[in-house]
C-alpha positions as a Markdown table, in Angstrom:
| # | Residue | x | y | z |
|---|---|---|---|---|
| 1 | Unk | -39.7 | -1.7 | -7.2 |
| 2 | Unk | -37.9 | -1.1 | -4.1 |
| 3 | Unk | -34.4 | -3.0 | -4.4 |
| 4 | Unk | -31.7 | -4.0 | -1.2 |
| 5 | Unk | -29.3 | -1.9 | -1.2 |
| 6 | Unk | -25.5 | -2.6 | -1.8 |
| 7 | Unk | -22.3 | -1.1 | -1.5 |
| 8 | Unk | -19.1 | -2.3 | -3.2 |
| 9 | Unk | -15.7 | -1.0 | -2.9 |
| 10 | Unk | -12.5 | -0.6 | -5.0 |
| 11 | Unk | -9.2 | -2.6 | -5.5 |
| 12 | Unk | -6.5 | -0.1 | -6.0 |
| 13 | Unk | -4.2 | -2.2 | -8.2 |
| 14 | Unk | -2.1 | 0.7 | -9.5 |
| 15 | Unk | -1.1 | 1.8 | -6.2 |
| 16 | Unk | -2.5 | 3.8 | -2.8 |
| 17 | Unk | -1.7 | 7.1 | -1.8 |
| 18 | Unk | -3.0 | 9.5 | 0.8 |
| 19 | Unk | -1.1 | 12.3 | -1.1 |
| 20 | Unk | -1.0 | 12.2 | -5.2 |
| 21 | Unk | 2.6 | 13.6 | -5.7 |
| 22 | Unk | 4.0 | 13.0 | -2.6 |
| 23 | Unk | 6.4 | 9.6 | -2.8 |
| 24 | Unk | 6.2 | 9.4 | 0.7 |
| 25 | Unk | 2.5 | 9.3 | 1.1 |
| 26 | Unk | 2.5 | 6.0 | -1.2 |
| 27 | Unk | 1.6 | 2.8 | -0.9 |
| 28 | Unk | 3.2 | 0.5 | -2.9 |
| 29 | Unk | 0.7 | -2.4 | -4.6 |
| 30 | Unk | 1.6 | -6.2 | -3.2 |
| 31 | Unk | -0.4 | -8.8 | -2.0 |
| 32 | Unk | -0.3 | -8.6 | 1.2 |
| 33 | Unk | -1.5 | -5.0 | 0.8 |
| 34 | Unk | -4.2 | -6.1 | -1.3 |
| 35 | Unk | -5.5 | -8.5 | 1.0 |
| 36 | Unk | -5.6 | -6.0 | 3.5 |
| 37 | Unk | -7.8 | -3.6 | 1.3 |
| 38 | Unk | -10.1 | -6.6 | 0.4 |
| 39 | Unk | -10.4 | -7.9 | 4.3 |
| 40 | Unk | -11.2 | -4.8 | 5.2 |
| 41 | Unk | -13.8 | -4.4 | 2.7 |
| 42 | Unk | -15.5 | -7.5 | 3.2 |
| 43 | Unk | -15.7 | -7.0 | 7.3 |
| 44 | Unk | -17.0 | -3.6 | 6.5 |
| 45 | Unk | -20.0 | -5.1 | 4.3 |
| 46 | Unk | -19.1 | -4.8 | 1.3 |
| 47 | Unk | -20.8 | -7.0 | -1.2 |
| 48 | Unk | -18.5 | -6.6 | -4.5 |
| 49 | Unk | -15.2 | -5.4 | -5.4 |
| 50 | Unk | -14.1 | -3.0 | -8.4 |
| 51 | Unk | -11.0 | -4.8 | -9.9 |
| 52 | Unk | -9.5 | -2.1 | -12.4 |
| 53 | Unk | -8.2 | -2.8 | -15.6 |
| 54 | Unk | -6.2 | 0.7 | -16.3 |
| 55 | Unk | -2.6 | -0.5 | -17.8 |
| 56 | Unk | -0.9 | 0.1 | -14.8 |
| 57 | Unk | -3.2 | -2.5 | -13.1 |
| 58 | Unk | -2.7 | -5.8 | -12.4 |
| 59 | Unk | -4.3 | -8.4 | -14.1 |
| 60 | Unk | -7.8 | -8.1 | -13.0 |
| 61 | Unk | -9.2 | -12.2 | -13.3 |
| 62 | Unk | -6.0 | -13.1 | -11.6 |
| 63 | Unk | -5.9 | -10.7 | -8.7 |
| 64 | Unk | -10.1 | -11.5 | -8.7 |
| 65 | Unk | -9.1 | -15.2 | -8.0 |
| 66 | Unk | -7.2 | -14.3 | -5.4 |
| 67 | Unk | -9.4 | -12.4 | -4.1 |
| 68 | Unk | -12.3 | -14.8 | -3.9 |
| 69 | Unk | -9.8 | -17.5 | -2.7 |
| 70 | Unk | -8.9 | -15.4 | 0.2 |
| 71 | Unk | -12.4 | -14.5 | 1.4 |
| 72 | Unk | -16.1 | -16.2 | 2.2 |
| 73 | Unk | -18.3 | -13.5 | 0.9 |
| 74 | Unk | -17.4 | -10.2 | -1.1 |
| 75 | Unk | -17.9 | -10.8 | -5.2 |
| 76 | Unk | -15.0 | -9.4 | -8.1 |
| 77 | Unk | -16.5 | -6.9 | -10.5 |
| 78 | Unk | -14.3 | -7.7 | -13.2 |
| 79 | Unk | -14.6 | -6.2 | -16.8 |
| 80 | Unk | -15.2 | -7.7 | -20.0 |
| 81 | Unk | -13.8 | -5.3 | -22.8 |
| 82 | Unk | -15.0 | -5.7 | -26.4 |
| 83 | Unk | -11.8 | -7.3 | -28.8 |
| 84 | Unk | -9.8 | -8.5 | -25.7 |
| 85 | Unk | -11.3 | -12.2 | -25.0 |
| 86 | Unk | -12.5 | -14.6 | -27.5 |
| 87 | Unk | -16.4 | -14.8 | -25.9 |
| 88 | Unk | -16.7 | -18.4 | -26.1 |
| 89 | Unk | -13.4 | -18.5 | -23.8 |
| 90 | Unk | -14.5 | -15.5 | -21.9 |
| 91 | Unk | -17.9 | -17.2 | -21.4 |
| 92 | Unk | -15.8 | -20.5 | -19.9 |
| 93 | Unk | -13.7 | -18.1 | -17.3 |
| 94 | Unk | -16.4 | -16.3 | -16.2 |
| 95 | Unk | -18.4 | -19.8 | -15.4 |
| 96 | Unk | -15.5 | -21.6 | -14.1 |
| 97 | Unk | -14.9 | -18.5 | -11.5 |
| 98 | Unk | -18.7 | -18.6 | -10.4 |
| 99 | Unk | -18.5 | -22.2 | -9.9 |
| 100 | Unk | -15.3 | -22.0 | -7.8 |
| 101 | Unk | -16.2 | -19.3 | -5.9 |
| 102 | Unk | -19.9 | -20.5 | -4.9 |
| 103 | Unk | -21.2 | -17.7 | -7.2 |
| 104 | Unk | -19.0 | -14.8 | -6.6 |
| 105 | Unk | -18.2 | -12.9 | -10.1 |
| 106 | Unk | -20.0 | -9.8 | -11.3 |
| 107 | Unk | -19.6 | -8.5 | -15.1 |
| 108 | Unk | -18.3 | -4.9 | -15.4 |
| 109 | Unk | -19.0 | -3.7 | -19.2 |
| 110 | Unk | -16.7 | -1.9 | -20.7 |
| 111 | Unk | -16.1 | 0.0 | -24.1 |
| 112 | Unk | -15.4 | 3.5 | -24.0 |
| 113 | Unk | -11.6 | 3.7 | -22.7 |
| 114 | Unk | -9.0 | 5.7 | -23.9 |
| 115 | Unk | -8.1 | 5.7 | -27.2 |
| 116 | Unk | -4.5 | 5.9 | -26.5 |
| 117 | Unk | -4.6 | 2.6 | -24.4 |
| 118 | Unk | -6.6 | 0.5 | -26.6 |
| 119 | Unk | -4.3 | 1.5 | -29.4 |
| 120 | Unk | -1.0 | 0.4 | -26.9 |
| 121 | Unk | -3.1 | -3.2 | -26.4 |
| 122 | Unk | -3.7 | -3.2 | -30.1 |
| 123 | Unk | -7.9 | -2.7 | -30.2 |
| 124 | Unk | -8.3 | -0.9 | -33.4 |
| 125 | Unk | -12.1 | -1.5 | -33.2 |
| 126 | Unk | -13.5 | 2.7 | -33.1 |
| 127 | Unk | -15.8 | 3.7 | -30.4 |
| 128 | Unk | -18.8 | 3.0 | -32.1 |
| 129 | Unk | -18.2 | -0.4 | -33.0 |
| 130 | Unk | -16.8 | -1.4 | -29.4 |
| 131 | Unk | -20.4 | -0.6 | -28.6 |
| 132 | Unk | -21.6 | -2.9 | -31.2 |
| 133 | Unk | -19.0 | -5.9 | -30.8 |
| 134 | Unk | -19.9 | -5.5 | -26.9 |
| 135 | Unk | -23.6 | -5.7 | -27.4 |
| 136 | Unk | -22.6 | -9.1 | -29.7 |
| 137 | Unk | -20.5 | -10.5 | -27.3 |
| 138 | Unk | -22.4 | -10.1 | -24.2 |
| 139 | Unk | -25.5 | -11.7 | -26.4 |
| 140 | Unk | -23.0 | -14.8 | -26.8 |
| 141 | Unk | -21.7 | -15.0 | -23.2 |
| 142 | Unk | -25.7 | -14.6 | -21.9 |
| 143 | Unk | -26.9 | -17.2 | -24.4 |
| 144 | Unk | -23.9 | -19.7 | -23.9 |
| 145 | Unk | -24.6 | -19.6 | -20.3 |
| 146 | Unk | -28.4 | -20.5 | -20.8 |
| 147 | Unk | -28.1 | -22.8 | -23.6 |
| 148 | Unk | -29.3 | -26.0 | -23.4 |
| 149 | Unk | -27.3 | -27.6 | -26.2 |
| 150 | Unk | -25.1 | -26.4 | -28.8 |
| 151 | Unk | -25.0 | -22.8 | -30.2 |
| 152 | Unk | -25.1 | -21.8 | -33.6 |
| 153 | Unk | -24.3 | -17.7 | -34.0 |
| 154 | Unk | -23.9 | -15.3 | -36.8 |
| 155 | Unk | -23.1 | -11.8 | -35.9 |
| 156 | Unk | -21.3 | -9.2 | -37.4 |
| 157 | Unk | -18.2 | -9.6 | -35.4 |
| 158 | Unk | -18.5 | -13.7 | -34.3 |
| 159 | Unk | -19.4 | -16.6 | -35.9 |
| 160 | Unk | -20.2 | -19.7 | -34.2 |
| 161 | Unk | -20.7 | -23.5 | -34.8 |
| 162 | Unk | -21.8 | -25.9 | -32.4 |
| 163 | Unk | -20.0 | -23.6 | -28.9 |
| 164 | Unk | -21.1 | -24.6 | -25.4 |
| 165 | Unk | -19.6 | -24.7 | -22.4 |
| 166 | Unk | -18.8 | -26.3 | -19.3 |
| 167 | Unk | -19.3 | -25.7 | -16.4 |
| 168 | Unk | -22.3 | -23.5 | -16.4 |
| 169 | Unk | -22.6 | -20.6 | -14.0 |
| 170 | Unk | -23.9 | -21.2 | -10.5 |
| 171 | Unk | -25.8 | -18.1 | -10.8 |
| 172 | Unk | -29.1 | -18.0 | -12.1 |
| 173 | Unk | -29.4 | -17.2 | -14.8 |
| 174 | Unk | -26.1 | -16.2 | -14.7 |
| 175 | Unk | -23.3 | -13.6 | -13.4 |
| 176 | Unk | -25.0 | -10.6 | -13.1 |
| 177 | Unk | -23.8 | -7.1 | -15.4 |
| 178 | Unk | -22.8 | -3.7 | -13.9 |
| 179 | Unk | -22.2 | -0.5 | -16.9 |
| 180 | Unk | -21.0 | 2.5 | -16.1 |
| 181 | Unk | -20.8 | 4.9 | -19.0 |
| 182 | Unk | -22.4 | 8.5 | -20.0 |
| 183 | Unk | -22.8 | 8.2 | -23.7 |
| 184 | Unk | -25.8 | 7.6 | -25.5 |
| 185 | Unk | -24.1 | 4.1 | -26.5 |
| 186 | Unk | -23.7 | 3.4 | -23.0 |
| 187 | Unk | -26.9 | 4.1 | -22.0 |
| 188 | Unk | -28.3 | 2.3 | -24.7 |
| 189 | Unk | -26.0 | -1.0 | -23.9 |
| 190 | Unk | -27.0 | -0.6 | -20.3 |
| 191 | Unk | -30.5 | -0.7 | -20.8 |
| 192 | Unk | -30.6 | -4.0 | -23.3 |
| 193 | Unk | -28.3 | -6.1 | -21.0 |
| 194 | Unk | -26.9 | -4.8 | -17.3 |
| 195 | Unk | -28.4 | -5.0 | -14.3 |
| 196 | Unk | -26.8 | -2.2 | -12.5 |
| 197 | Unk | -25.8 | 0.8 | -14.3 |
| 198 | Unk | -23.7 | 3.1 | -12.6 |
| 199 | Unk | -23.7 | 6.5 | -12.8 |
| 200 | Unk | -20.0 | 8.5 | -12.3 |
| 201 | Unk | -20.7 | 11.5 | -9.4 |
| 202 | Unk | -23.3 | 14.4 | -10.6 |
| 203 | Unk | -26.0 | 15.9 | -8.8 |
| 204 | Unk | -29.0 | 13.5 | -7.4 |
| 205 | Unk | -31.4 | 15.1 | -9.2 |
| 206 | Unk | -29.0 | 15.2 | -12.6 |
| 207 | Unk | -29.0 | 11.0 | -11.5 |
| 208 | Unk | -32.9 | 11.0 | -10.8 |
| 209 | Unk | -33.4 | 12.3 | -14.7 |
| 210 | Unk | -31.1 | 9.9 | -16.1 |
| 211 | Unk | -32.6 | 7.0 | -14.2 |
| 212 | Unk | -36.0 | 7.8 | -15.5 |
| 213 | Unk | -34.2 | 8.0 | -19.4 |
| 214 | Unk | -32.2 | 4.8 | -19.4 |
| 215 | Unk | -35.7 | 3.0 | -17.6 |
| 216 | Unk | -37.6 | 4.2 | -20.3 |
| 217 | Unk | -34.9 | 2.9 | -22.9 |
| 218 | Unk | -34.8 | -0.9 | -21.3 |
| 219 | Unk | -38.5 | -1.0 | -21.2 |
| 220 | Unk | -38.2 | -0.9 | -25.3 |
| 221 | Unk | -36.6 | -4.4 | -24.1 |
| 222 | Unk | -38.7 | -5.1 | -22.0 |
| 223 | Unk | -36.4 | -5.0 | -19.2 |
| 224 | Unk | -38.1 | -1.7 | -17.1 |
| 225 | Unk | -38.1 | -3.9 | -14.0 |
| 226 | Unk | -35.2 | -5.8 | -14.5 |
| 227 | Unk | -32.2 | -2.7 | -14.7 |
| 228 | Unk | -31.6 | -1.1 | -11.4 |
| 229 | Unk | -29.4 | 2.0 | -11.0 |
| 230 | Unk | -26.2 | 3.1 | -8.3 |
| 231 | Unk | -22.9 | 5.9 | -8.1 |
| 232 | Unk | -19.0 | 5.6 | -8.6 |
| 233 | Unk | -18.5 | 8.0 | -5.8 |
| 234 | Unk | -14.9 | 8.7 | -4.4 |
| 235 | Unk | -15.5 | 8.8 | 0.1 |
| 236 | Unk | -13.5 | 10.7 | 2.4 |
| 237 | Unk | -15.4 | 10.5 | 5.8 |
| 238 | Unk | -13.6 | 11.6 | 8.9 |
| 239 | Unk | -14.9 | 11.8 | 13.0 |
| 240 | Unk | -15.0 | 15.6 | 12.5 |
| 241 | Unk | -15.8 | 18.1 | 8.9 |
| 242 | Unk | -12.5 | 19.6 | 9.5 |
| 243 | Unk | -10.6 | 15.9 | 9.3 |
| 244 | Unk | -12.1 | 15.4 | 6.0 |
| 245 | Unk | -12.0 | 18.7 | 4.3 |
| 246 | Unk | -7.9 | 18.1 | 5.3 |
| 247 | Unk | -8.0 | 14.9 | 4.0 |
| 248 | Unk | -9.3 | 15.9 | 0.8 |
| 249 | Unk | -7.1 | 19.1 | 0.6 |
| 250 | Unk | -3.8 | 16.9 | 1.1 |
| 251 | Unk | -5.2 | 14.6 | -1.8 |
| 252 | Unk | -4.6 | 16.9 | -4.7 |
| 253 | Unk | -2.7 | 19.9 | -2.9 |
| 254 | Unk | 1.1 | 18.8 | -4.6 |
| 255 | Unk | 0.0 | 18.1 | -8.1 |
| 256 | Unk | 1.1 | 20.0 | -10.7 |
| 257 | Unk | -1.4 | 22.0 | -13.1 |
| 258 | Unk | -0.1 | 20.3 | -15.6 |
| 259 | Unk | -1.3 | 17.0 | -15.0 |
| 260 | Unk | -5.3 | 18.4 | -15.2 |
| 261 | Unk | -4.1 | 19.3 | -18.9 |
| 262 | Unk | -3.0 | 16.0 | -19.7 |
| 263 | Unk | -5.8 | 14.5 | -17.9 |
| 264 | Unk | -7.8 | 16.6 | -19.9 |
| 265 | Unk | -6.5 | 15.1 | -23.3 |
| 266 | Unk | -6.4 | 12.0 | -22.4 |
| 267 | Unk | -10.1 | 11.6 | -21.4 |
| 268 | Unk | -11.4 | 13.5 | -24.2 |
| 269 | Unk | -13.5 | 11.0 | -26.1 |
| 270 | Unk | -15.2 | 9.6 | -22.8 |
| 271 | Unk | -18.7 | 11.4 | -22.5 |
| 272 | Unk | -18.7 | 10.2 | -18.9 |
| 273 | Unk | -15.3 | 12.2 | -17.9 |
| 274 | Unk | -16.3 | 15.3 | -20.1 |
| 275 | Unk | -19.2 | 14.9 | -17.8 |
| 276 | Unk | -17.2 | 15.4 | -14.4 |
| 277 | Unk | -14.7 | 18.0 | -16.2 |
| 278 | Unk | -18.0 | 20.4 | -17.2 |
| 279 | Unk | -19.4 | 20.5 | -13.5 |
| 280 | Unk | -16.1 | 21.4 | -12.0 |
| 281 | Unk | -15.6 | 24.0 | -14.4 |
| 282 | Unk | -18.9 | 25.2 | -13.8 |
| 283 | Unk | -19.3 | 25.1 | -10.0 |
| 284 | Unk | -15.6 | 24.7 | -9.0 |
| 285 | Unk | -14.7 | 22.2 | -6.1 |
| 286 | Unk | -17.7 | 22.0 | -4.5 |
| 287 | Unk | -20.9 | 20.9 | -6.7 |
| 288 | Unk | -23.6 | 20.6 | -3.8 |
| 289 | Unk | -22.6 | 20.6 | 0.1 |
| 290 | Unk | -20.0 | 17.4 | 0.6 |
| 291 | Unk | -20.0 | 16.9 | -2.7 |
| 292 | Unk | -16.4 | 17.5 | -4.0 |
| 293 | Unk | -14.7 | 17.5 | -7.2 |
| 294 | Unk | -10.7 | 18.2 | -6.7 |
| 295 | Unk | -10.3 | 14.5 | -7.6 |
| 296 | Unk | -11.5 | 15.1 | -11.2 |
| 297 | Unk | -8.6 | 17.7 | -11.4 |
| 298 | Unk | -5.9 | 15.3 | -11.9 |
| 299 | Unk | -8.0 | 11.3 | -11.2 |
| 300 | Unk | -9.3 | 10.0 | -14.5 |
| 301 | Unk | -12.9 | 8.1 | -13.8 |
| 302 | Unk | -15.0 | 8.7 | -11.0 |
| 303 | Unk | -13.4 | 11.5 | -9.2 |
| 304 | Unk | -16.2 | 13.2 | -7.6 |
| 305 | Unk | -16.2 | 12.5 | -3.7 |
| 306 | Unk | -18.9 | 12.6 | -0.5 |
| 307 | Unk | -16.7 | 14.3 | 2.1 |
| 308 | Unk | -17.5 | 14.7 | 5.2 |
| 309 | Unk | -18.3 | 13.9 | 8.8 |
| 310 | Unk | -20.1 | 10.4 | 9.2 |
| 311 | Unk | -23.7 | 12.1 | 9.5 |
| 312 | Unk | -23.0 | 14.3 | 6.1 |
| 313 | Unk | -21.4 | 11.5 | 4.1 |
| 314 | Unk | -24.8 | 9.4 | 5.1 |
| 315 | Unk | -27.2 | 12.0 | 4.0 |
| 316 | Unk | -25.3 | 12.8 | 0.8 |
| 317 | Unk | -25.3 | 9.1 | 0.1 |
| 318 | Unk | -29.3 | 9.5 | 1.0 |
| 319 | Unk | -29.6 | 11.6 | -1.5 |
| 320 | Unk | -28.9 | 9.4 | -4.4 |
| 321 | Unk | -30.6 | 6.6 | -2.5 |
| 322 | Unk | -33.8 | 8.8 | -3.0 |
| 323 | Unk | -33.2 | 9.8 | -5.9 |
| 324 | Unk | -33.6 | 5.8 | -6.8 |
| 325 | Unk | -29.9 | 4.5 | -6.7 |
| 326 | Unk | -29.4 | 1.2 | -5.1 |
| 327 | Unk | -26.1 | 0.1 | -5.8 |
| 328 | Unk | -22.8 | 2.0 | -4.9 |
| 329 | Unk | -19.4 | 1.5 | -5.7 |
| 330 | Unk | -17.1 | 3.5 | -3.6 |
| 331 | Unk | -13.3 | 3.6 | -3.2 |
| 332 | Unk | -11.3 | 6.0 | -0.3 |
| 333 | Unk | -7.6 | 6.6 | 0.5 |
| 334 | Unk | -6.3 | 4.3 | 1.8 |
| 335 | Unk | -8.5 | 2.0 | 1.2 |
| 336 | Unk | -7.8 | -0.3 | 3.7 |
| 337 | Unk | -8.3 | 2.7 | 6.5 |
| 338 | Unk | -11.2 | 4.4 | 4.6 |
| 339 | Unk | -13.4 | 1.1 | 4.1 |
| 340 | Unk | -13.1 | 0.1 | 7.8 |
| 341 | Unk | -14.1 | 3.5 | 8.3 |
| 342 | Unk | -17.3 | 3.5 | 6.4 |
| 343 | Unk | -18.4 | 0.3 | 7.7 |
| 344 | Unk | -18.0 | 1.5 | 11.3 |
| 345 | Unk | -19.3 | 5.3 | 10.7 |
| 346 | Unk | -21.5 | 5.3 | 7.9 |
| 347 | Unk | -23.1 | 2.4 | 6.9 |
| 348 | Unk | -24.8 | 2.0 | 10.8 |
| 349 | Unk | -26.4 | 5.7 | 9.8 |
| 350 | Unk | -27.7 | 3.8 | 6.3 |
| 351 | Unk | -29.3 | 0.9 | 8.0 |
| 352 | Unk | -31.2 | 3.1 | 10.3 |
| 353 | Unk | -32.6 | 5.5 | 7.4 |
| 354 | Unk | -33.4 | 2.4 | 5.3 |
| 355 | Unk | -34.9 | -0.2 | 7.6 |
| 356 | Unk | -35.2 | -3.2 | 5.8 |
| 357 | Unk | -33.0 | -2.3 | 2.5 |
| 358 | Unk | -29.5 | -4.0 | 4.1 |
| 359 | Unk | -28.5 | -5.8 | 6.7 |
| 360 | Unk | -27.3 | -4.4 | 9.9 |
């Protein structure tokens, strides 16, 4: 099954920098600068938008609203996190924000944070029974959405009596689910409900494997048709090789070793981040040509980044296309500057190699 293909780009909530380190190389987060990111991603063809929900975010459904109230086209990925949201509530928000948008709300999954921030929020649920009170709750939210009438429900985490909802989404059959997650939970999650799991940066033949493990998972659901596959991919793409491999350098060049050890600890537990940490210990900054891993050093999450001139960031992004990703979620400092720049340098290279797949 040959899917369109989509990009989608990154809010960055927390802050911008085209220096981690340097004050001076800061952007500080306001509105008007987050309007700038998300204007810039939507005239660059962008389809969604990563809303974070790290505890130095903002509020991810608020800043989403404003988001979608400020634009015609782009969609909010915004997460739903095991234990946060009452599901029958969660369920209403979502629907309410598809209807008011004219369908423009994706799902981002999420379960396997860091232990140290759940415990500041106050989840006490362990890892493996996120997992499980996820896969409840996203069984409520898909089943309140469809429901004709009232819902009865007895889980192991919910209980519920006579629930439905109004309004229902305007997506049918409703708001669709992105995962991004390396553990065998994840990938089991993924492949019972999302429809676009997202791998974090690895090699395209590392991504082709997986893809071929989590289809052959979802088709115990009978879902092998129905779960596509994309990248959480840092970009730095710059007119010439040298711009970009300076851009990259300046990124990372004033942090201190000791933020990679707390990094380290702190991302621990996540399968996906081990992940990232094990190839850049193994092949240093560089896994494959353009593909770079200094982010991972000191980043939590996706840190491994195409870098490049326009014609190499398109034919590493190629790769993973090939290798049977059709979704990808980027983000690039800044992210006002780096989205305008994709949309003018890379994505025109995409079109060509993929006649048919996105729009021009």
């Amino acid at each position: 099954m040959t899917r369109a293909l989509e990009f989608g780009w990154f809010l960055p909530t927390s802050g911008d920098t085209t220096a981690y380190g340097v004050r001076e190389a800061s952007v500080e987060v306001t509105p008007e600068y987050l309007l700038r990111v998300v204007e810039a991603a939507e005239a660059a063809g962008f389809t969604y938008m990563l809303i974070p929900v790290d505890r130095r975010c903002w509020e991810a459904y608020i800043a989403g609203a404003f988001m979608a109230a400020r634009t015609s086209r782009i969609a909010p990925l915004i997460a739903a996190r095991p234990g946060y949201v009452n599901p029958v509530l969660l369920a209403k928000m979502i629907a309410t924000f598809d209807a008011m948008s004219g369908g423009r709300i994706c799902v981002n999954l999420i379960a396997g944070q860091a232990e140290t921030e759940l415990a500041a929020e106050g989840i006490t649920y362990a890892k493996e029974d996120r997992y499980a009170l996820m896969d409840e709750e996203v069984e409520i939210l898909k089943a309140l959405w469809t429901a004709d009438g009232p819902l009865d429900f007895e889980g192991r985490f919910h209980k519920l009596e006579g629930a439905s909802i109004t309004p229902k989404p305007v997506q049918r059959p409703h708001p669709r689910f992105y995962l991004g997650g390396g553990s065998e939970d994840a990938w089991n999650l993924s492949a019972k409900h999302s429809d676009v799991h997202l791998f974090w940066g690895d090699l395209p033949e590392r991504i082709a494997e997986n893809i071929a493990d989590i289809r052959a998972r979802a088709a115990e659901h009978g879902r092998a048709d129905d779960i596509g596959f994309g990248m959480r991919l840092q970009i730095i793409c710059r007119e010439s090789e040298a711009e970009a491999l300076e851009a990259a350098d300046r990124l990372i060049r004033d942090m201190p070793e000791a933020a990679r050890e707390m990094l380290k600890r702190r991302t621990q537990t996540s399968m996906a981040n081990r992940r990232v940490q094990q190839l850049a210990a193994e092949k240093g900054l560089w896994i494959a040509p353009h593909l770079w891993t200094g982010l991972t050093r000191f980043r939590p999450g996706a840190g491994i980044a195409v870098v490049g001139n326009p014609e190499q960031c398109a034919a590493t992004l190629q790769r993973f296309i090939d290798a049977g990703c059709h979704s990808f979620c980027l983000s690039g400092y800044l992210h006002d500057a780096e989205a305008e720049r994709f949309g003018r340098l890379v994505r025109p290279l995409l079109v060509e190699r993929n006649p048919g797949r996105m729009a021009a």
